[in-house]
C-alpha positions as CSV (number, residue, x, y, z in Angstrom):
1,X,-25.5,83.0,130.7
2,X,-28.4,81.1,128.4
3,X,-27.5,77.3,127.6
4,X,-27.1,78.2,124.4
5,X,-24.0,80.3,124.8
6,X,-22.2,77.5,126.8
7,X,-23.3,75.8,124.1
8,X,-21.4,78.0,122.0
9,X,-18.1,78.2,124.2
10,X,-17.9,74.4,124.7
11,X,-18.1,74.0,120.8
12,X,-15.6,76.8,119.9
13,X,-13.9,75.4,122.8
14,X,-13.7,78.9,124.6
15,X,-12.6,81.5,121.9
16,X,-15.7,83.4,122.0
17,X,-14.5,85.9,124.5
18,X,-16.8,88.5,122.7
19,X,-19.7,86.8,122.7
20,X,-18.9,86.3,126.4
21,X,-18.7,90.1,127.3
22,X,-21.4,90.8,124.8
23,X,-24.0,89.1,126.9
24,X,-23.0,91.4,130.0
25,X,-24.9,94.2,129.5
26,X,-27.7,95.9,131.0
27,X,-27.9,96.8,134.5
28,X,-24.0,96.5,135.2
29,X,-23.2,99.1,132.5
30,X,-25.8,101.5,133.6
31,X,-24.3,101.3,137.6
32,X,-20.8,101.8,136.3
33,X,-22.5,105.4,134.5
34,X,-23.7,106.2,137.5
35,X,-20.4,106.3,139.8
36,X,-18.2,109.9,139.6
37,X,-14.8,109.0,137.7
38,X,-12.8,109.8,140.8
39,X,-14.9,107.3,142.9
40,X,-14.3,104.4,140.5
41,X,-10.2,105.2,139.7
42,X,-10.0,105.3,143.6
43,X,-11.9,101.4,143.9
44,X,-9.6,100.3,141.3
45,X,-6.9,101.9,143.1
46,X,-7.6,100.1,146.1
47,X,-8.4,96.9,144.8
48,X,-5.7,96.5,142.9
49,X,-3.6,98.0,145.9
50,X,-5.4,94.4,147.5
51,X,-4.6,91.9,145.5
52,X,-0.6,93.4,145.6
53,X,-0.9,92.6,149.5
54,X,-2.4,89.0,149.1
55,X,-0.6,85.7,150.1
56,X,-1.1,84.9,146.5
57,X,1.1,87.7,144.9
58,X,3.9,87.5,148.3
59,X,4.0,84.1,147.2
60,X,4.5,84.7,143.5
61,X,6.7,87.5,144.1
62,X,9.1,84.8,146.1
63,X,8.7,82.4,143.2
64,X,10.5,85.1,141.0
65,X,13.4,85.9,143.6
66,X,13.8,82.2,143.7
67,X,13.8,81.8,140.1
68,X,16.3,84.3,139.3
69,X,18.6,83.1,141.3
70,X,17.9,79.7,139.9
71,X,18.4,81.0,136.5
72,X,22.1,81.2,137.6
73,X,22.2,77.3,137.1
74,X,21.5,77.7,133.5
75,X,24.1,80.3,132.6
76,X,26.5,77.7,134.5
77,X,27.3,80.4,137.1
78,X,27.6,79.3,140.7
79,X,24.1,79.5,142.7
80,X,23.6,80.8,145.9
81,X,21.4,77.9,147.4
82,X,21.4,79.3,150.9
83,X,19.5,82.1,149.7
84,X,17.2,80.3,147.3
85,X,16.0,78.0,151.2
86,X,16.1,81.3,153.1
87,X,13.5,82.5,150.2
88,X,11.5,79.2,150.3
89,X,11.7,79.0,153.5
90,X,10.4,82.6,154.4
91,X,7.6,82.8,151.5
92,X,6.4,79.4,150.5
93,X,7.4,76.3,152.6
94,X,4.9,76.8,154.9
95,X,1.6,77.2,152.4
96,X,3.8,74.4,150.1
97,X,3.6,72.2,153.1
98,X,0.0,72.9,154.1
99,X,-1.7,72.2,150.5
100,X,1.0,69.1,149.4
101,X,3.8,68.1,151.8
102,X,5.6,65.8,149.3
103,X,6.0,69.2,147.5
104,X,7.5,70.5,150.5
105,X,9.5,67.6,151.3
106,X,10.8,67.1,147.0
107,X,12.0,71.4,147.1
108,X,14.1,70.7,150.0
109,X,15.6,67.9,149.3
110,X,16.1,69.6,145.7
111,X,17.9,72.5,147.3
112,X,19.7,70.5,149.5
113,X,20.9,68.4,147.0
114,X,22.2,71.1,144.7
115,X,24.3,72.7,147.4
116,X,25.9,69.4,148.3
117,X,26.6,68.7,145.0
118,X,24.7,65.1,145.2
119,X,22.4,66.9,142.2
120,X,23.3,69.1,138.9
121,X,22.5,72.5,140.0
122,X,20.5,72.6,136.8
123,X,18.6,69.7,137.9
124,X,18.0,70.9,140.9
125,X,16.8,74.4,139.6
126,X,14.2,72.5,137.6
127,X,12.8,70.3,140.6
128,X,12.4,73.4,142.4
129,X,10.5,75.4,139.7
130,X,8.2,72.7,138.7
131,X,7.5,71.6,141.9
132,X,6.6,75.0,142.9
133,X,4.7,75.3,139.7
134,X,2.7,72.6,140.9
135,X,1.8,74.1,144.3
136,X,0.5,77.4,142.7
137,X,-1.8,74.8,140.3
138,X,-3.2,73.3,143.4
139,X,-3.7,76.7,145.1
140,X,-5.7,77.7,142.1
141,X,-7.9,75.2,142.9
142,X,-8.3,76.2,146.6
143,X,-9.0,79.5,145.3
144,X,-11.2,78.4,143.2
145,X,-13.8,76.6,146.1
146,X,-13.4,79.2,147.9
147,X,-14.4,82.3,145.6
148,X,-17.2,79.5,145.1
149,X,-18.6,79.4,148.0
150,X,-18.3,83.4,148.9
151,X,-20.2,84.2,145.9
152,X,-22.6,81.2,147.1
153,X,-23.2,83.1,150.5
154,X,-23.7,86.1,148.4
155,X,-19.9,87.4,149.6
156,X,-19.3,89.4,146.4
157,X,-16.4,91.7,147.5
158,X,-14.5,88.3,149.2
159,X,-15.1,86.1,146.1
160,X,-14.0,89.0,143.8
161,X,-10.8,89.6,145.1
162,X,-10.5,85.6,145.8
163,X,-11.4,85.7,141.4
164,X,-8.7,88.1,141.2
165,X,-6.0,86.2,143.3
166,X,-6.7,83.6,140.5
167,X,-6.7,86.0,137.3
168,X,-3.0,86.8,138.9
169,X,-1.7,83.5,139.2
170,X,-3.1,82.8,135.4
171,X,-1.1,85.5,133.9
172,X,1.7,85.4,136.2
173,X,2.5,81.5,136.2
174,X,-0.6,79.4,134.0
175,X,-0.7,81.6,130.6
176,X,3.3,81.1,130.2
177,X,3.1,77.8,131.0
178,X,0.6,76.8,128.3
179,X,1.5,79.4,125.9
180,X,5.0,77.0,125.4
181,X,2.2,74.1,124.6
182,X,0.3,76.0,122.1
183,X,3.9,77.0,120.5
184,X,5.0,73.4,120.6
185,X,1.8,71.6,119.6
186,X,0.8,74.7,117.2
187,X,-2.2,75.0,119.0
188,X,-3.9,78.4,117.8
189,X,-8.0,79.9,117.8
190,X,-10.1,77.2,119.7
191,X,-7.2,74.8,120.5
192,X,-5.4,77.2,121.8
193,X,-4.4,76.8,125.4
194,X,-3.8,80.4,126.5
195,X,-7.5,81.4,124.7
196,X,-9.4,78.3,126.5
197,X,-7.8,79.6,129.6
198,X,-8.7,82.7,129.3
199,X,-12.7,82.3,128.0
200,X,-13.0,80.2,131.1
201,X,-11.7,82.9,133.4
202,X,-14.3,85.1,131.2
203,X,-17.1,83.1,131.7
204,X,-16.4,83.0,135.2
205,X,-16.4,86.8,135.7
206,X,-19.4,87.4,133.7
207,X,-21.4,84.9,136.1
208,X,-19.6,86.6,139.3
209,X,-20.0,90.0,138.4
210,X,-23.8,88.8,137.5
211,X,-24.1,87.2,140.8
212,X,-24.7,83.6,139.5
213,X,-23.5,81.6,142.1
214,X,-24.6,78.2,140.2
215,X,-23.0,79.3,136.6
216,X,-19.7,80.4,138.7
217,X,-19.3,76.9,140.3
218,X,-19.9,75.3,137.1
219,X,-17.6,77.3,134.7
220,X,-14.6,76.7,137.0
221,X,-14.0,73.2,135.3
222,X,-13.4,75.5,132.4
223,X,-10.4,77.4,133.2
224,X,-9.2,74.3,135.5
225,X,-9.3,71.8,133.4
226,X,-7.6,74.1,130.3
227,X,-4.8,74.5,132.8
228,X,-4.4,70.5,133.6
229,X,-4.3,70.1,129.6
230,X,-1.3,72.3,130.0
231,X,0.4,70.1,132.9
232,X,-0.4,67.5,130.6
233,X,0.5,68.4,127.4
234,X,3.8,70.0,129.2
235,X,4.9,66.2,130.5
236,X,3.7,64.5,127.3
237,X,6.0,66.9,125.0
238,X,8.9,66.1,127.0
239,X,8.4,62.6,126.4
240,X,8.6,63.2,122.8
241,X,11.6,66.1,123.0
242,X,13.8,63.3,124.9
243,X,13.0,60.5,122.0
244,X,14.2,63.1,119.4
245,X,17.3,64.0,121.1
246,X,18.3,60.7,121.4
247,X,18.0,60.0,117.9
248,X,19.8,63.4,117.6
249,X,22.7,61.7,119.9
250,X,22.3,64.3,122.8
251,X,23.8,63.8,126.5
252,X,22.7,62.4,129.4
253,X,22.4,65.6,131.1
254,X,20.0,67.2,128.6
255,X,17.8,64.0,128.5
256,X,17.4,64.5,132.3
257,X,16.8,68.1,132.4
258,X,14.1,67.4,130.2
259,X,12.8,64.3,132.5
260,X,13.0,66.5,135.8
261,X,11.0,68.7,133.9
262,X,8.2,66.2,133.1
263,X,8.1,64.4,136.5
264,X,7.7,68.3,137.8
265,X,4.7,68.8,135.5
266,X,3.2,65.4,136.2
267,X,2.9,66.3,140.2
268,X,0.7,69.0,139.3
269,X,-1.9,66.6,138.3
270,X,-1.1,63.2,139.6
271,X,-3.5,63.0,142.1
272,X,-6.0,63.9,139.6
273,X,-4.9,61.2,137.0
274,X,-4.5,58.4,139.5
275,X,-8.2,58.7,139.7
276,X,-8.5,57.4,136.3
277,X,-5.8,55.1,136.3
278,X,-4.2,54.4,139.1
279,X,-1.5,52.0,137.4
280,X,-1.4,53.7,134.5
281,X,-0.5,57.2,136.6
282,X,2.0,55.2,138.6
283,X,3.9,53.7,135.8
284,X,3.8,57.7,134.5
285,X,5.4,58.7,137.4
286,X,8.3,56.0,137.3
287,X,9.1,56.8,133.5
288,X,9.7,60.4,134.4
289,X,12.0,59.7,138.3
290,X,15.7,59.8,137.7
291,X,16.3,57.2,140.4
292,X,14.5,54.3,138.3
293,X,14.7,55.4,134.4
294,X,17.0,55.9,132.2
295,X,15.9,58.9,130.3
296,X,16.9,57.3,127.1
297,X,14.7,54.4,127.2
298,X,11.7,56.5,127.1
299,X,9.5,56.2,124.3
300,X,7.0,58.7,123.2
301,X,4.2,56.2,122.4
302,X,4.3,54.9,125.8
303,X,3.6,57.9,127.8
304,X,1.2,59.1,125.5
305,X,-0.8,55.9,125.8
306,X,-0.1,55.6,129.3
307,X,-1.9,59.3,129.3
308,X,-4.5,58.8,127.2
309,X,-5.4,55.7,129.7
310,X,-5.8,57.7,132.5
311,X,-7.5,60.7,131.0
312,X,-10.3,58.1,129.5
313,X,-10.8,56.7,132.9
314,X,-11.7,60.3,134.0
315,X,-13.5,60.9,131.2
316,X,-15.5,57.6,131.5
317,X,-16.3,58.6,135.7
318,X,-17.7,61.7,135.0
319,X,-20.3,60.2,132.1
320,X,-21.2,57.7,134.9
321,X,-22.0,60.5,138.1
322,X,-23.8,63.0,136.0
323,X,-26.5,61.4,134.4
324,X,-27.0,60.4,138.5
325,X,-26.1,63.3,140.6
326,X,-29.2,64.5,142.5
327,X,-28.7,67.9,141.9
328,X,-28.3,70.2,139.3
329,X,-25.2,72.4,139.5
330,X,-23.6,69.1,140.5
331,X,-24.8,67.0,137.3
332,X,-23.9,69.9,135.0
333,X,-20.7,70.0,136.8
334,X,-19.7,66.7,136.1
335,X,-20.9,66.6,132.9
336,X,-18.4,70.0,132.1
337,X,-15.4,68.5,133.9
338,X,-16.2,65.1,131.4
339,X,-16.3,67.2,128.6
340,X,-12.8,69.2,129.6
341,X,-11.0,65.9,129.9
342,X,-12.1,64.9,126.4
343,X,-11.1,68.0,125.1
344,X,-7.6,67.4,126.3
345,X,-7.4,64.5,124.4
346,X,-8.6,66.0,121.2
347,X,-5.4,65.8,119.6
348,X,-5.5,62.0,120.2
349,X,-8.7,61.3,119.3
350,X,-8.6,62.7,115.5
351,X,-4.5,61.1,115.4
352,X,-5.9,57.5,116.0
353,X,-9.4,58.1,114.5
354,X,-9.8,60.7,112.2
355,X,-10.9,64.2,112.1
356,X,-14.7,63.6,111.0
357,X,-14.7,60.6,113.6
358,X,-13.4,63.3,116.3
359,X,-15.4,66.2,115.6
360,X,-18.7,63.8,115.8
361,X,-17.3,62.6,119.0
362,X,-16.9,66.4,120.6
363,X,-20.3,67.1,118.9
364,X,-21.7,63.9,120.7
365,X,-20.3,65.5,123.9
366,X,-21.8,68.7,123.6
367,X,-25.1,67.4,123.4
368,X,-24.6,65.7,126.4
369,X,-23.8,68.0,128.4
370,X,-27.2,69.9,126.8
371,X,-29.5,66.9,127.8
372,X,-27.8,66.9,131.7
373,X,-28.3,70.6,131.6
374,X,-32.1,69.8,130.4
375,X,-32.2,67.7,133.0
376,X,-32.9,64.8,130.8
377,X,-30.4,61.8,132.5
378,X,-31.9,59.1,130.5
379,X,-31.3,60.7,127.1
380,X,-27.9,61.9,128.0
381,X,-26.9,58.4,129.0
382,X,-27.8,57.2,125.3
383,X,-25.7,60.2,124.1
384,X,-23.0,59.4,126.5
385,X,-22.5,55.8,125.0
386,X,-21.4,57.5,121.4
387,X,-18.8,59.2,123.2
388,X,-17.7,56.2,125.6
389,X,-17.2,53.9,122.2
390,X,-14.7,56.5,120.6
391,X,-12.5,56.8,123.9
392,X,-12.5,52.9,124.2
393,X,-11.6,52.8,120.4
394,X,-8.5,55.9,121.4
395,X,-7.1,53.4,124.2
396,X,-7.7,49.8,122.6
């Protein structure tokens, strides 16, 4: 893919899924010509035969078992929670437990507390699902290095059904996730959640199937990161849906459904965040635990901030490493993954200053990521400090 069409996706944010497939023409089109019908319904056939007996789609499959019977807590029928361990226990504690064992150890005691009683089943149901949630955004990003690297070592079939374990997981767990964002936050065309998600999977392809290990690597930050501004968005909307019901003189209990529910989002990506701020993460994370907030106490304009600290911190690392990585797919990378963060706090941005001040900002950014791709660090760094003065003004 030429610079310019990056150029392109980054500043339509992703929508340009046709330009995307437009520019993957050519020799691939002529092969696919050349195969007999039967030959290529019989590799589809196989390979989606393959990605039905991956760990990924096992795994997902027990998610939904467990879910159902989750769903059980909702209707306020009775839930079998010896079942919903023997499930978690059989499909996903073990790969739970290898990628994030306070996942592990938070699902159990979850289950564990809604048979005893000690939790609302409903409570319960949701520490479960959005913990588990969580796992299948870290395994995404496993995924992710390694279809990397196979299409690095020029493993085409291993990174392409490695690609395909991650298109599954997108439209099984990701796209329903974000598409409740872009509902809530009225996010449609190039804000849209579900559409950056699904560009960035795009892009990805179209470099795989092209064999462009370096593009490949570099484009994951854009289906990754459009997923993390879903975890985000996700936690910060519960924030705001709990400040509303209390002025709407709702219960207890539905203020701490809705908390569960953004503490389970926030695991997904706290790791991530503490690298920006670690305080600011940590104060996130005690705002959204039962055991030390009152869920009515919580005040949109906190978390938000609190976020929007965090996020700038990642933001403001990345300008620093890629104007100094040594290499190229890594500069470009970090430059990308800067971008993605600032992206996620577009909304912010043109709230606190303005839509012109917040399109020059994401226009600043582009450019950027142009002069790191030119391999021109010194200019970008000049670039870098238009951008760095808008997110300082956004957490002042």
């Amino acid at each position: 893919m030429k610079k310019r069409d990056l150029k392109r996706i980054f500043a339509s944010f992703l929508i340009a899924s046709i330009a995307l497939t437009g520019c993957n023409t050519g020799g691939s089109a002529e092969k696919t010509e050349q195969k007999p019908k039967e030959e290529t319904a019989e590799s589809e056939e196989t390979k989606e035969v393959n990605i039905e007996e991956t760990d990924t789609a096992k795994q997902t499959a027990v998610f939904t078992e467990i879910k159902t019977e989750l769903d059980k807590a909702t209707a306020g029928q009775p839930v079998d929670w010896d079942l919903v361990l023997e499930k978690y226990n059989g499909g996903l504690q073990g790969p739970v437990s290898e990628i994030n064992g306070e996942y592990d150890q938070a699902i159990q005691t979850a289950i564990a507390a809604g048979k005893s009683g000690e939790l609302e089943p409903v409570l319960a149901k949701q520490l479960v699902d959005k913990l588990t949630q969580s796992y299948f955004y870290q395994k995404q990003k496993s995924l992710q290095k390694e279809a990397a690297t196979a299409v690095t070592e020029g493993k085409q079939e291993d990174a392409k059904l490695l690609f395909e374990q991650i298109k599954y997981l997108a439209n099984q767990i990701f796209i329903p996730t974000a598409a409740k964002r872009d509902e809530y936050y009225q996010l449609a065309g190039e804000s849209s959640i579900v559409e950056n998600i699904n560009s960035g999977l795009s892009a990805q392809e179209e470099a795989l199937n092209a064999n462009k290990a370096e593009d490949f690597g570099v484009y994951v930050q854009l289906t990754d990161k459009s997923i993390y501004r879903s975890y985000y968005l996700a936690a910060k909307s519960y924030a705001e849906k709990i400040e509303a019901a209390v002025k709407e003189g709702k219960n207890a209990s539905e203020l701490k459904i809705m908390q569960v529910e953004a503490w389970g989002f926030l695991q997904a990506i706290k790791q991530s965040l503490s690298g920006g701020d670690e305080a600011a993460t940590a104060k996130l994370d005690e705002i959204f635990s039962l055991n030390t907030t009152d869920p009515s106490t919580i005040k949109a304009e906190e978390v938000s901030s609190l976020f929007a600290k965090a996020i700038a911190g990642k933001i403001k690392g990345y300008y620093e490493k890629a104007p100094q990585a040594a290499e190229a797919i890594e500069a470009k990378t970090e430059a990308l993954e800067g971008n993605m963060f600032l992206k996620a706090l577009e909304q912010e941005l043109t709230k606190k200053l303005g839509e012109q001040k917040a399109a020059e900002t994401l226009t600043a950014a582009e450019e950027f990521y142009n002069l790191i791709a030119d391999n021109k660090p010194e200019e970008a760094k000049a670039t870098a400090a238009t951008v760095i003065e808008a997110v300082d003004q956004l957490i002042q």
